[in-house]
N, CA, C and O of each residue as an XYZ file, in Angstrom:
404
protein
N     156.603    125.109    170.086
C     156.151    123.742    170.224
C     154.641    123.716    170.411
O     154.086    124.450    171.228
N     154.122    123.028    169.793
C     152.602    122.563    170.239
C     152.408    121.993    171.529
O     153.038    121.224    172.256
N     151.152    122.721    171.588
C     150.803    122.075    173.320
C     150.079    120.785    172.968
O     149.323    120.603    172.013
N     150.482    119.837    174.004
C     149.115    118.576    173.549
C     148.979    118.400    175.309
O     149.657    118.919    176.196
N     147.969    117.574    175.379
C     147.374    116.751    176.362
C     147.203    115.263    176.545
O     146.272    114.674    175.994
N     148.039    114.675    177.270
C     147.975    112.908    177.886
C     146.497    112.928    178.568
O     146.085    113.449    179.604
N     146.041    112.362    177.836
C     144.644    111.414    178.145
C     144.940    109.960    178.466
O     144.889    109.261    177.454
N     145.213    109.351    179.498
C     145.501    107.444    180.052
C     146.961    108.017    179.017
O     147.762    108.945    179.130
N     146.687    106.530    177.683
C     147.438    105.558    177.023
C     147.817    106.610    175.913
O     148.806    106.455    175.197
N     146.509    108.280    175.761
C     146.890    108.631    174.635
C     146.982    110.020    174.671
O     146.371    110.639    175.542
N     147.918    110.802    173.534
C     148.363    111.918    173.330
C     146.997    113.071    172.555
O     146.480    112.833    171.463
N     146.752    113.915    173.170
C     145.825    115.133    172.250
C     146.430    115.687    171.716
O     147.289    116.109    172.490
N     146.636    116.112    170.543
C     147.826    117.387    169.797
C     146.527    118.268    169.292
O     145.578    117.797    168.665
N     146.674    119.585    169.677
C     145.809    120.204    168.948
C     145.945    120.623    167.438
O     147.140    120.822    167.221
N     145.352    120.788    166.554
C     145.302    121.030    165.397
C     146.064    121.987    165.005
O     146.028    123.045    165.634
N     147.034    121.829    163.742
C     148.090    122.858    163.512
C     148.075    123.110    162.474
O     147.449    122.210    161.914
N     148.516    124.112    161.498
C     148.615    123.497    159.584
C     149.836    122.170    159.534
O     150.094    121.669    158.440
N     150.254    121.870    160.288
C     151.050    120.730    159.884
C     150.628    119.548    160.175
O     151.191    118.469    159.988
N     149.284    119.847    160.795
C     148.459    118.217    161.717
C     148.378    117.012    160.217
O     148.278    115.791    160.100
N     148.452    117.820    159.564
C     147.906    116.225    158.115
C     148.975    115.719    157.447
O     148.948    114.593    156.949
N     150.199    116.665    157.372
C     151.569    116.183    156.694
C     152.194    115.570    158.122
O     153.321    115.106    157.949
N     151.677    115.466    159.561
C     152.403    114.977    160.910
C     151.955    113.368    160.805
O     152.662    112.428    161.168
N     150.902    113.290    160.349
C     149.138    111.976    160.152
C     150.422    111.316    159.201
O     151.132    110.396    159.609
N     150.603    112.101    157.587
C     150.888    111.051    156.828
C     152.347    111.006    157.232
O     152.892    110.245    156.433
N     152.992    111.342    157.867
C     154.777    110.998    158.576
C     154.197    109.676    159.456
O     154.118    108.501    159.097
N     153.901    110.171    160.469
C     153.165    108.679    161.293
C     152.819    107.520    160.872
O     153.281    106.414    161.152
N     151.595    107.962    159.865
C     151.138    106.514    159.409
C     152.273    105.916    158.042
O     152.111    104.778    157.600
N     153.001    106.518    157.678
C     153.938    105.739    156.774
C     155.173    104.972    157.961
O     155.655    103.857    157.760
N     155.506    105.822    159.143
C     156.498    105.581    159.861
C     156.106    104.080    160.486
O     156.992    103.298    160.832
N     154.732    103.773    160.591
C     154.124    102.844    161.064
C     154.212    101.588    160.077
O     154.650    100.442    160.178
N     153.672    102.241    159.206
C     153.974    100.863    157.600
C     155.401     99.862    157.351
O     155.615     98.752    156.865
N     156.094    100.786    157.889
C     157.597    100.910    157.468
C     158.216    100.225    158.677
O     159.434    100.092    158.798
N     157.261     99.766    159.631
C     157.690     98.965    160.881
C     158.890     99.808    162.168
O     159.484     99.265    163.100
N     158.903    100.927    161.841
C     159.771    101.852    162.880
C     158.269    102.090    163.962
O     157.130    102.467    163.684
N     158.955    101.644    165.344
C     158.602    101.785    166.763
C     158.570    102.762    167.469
O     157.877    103.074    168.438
N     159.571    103.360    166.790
C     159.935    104.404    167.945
C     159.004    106.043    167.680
O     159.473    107.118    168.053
N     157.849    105.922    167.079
C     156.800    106.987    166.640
C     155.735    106.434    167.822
O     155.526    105.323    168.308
N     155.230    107.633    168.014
C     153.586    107.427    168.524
C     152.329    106.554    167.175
O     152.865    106.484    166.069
N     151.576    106.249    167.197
C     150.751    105.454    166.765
C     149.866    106.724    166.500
O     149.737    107.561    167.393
N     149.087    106.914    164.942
C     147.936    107.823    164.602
C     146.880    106.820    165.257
O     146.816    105.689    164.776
N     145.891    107.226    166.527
C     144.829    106.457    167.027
C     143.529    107.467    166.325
O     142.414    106.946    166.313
N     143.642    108.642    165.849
C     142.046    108.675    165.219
C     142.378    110.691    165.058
O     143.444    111.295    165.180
N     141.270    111.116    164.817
C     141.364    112.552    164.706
C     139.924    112.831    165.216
O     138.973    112.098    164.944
N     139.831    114.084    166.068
C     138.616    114.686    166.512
C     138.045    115.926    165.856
O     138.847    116.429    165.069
N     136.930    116.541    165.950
C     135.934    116.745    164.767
C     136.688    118.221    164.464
O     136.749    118.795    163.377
N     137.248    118.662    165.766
C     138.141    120.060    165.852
C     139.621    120.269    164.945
O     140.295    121.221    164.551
N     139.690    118.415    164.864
C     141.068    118.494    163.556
C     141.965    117.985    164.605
O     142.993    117.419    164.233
N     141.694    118.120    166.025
C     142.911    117.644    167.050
C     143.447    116.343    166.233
O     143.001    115.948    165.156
N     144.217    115.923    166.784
C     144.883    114.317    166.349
C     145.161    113.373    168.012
O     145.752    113.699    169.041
N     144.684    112.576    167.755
C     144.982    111.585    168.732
C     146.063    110.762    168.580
O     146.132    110.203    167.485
N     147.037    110.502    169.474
C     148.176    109.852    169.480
C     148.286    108.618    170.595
O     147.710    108.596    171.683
N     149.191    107.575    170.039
C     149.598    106.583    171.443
C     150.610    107.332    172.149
O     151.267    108.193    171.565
N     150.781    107.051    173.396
C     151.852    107.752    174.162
C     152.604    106.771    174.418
O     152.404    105.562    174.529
N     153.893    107.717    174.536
C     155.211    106.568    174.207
C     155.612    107.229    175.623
O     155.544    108.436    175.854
N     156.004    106.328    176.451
C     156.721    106.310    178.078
C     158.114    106.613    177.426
O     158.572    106.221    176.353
N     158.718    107.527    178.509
C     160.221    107.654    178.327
C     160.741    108.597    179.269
O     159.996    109.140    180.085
N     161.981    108.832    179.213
C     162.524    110.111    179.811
C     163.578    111.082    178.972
O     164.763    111.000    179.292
N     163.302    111.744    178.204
C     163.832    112.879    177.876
C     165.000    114.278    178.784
O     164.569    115.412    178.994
N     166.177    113.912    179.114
C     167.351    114.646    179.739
C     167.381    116.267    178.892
O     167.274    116.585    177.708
N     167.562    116.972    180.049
C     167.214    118.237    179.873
C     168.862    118.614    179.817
O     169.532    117.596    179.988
N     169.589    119.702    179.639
C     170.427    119.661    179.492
C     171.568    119.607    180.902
O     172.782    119.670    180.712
N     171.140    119.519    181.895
C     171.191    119.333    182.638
C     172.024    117.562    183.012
O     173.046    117.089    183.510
N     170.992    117.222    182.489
C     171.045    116.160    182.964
C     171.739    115.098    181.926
O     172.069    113.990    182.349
N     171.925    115.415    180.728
C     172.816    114.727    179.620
C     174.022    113.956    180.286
O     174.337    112.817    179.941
N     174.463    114.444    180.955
C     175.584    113.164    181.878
C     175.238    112.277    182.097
O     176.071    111.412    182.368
N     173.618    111.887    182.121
C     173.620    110.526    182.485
C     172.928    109.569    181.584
O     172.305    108.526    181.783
N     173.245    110.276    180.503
C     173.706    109.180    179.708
C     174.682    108.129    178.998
O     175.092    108.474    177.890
N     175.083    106.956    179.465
C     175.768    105.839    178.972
C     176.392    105.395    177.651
O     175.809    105.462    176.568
N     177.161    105.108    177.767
C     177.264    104.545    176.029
C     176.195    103.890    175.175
O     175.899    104.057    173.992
N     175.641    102.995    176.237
C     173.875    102.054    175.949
C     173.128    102.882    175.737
O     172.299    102.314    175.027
N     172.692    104.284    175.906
C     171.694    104.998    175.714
C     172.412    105.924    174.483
O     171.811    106.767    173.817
N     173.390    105.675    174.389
C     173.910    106.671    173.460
C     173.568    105.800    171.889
O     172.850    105.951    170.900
N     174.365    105.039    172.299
C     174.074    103.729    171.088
C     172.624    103.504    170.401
O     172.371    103.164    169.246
N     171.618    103.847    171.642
C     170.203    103.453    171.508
C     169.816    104.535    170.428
O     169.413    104.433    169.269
N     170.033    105.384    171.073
C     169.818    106.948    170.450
C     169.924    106.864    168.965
O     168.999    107.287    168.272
N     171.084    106.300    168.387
C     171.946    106.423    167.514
C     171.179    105.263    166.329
O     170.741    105.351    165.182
N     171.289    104.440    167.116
C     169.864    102.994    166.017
C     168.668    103.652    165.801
O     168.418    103.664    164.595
N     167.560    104.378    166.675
C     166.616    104.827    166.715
C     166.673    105.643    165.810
O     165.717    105.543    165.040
N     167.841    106.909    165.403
C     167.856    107.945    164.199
C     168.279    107.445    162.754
O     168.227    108.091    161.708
N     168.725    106.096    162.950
C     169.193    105.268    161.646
C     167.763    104.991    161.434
O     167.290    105.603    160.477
N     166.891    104.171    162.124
C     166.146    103.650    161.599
C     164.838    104.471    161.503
O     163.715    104.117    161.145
N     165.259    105.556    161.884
C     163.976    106.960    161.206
C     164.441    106.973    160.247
O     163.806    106.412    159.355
N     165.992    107.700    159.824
C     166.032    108.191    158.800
C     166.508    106.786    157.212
O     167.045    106.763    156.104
N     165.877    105.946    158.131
C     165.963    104.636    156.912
C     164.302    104.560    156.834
O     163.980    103.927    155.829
N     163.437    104.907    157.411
C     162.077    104.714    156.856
C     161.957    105.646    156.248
O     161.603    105.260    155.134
N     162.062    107.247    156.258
C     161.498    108.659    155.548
C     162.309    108.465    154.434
O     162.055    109.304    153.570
N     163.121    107.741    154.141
C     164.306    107.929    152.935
C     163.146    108.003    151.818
O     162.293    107.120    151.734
N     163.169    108.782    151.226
C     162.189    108.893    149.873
C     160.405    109.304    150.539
O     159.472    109.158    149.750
N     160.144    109.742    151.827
C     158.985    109.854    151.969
C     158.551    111.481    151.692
O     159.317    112.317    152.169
N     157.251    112.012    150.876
C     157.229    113.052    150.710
C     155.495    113.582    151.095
O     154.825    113.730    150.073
N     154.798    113.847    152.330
C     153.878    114.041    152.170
C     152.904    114.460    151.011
O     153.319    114.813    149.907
N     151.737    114.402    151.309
C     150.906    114.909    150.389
C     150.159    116.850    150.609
O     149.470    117.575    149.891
N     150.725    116.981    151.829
C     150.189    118.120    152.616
C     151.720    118.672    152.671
O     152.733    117.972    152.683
N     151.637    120.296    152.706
C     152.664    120.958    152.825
C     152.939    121.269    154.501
O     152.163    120.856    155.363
N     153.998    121.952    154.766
C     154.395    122.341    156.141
C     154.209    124.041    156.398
O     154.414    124.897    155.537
N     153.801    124.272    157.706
C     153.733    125.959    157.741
C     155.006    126.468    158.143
O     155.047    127.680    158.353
N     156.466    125.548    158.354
C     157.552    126.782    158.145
C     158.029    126.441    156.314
O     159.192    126.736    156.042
N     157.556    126.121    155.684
C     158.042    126.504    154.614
C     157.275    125.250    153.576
O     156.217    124.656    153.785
N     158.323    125.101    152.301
C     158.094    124.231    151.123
C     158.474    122.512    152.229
O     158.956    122.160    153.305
N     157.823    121.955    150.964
C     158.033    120.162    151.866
C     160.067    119.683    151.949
O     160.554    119.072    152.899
N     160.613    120.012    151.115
C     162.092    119.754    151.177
C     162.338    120.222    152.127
O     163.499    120.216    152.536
C-alpha cells in the first residue's frame, strides 16, 4: 500500500508509477457524478497528488460484526455505482502490476 499523509481537509499520496492512471480514475469518477472517491485537488512539483479526504470508518476484521444490514446495503450501492461509472473506462497511462485490463 502507499503511504500518504492527511494534511486538514486533504490527502498527500506520494508519487507512484500508477499516480497518473489513479488522476485519470478520479477525475472521470468525478465527471460521472460518483461521491464516494476522494476529489483530484492538484499535484505537487515531486509528482505527489493531492486528494480530498473522505471521513469514515473502515472495520478491521475484527470488527466486521458490526456491521448492519444498513451498512451492508450501503456498501453494496456504493460498489454498483463504482462499477456503473468505470464500465467502459480505460486510462491513458498504464499500471505497474501489469497491462491496463
Amino acid at each position: 500500500m502507499t503511504e500518504f499523509v492527511r494534511v486538514g481537509d486533504e490527502l498527500l499520496r506520494p508519487a507512484t508509477p500508477n499516480s497518473e492512471s489513479m488522476m485519470q480514475l478520479l477525475v472521470h469518477l468525478e465527471r460521472c457524478g460518483f461521491e464516494g472517491a476522494p476529489l483530484v485537488v492538484g499535484s505537487q512539483p515531486d509528482g505527489a497528488v493531492r486528494l480530498t479526504w473522505i471521513e469514515g470508518w473502515v472495520p478491521d476484521e475484527a470488527e466486521g460484526w458490526k456491521l448492519d444490514a444498513g451498512a451492508l446495503e450501503s456498501v453494496g450501492s456504493l460498489l454498483l455505482g463504482y462499477h456503473d461509472s468505470v464500465r467502459g473506462f480505460a486510462p491513458d497511462a498504464g499500471f505497474e502490476e501489469g497491462p491496463r485490463l
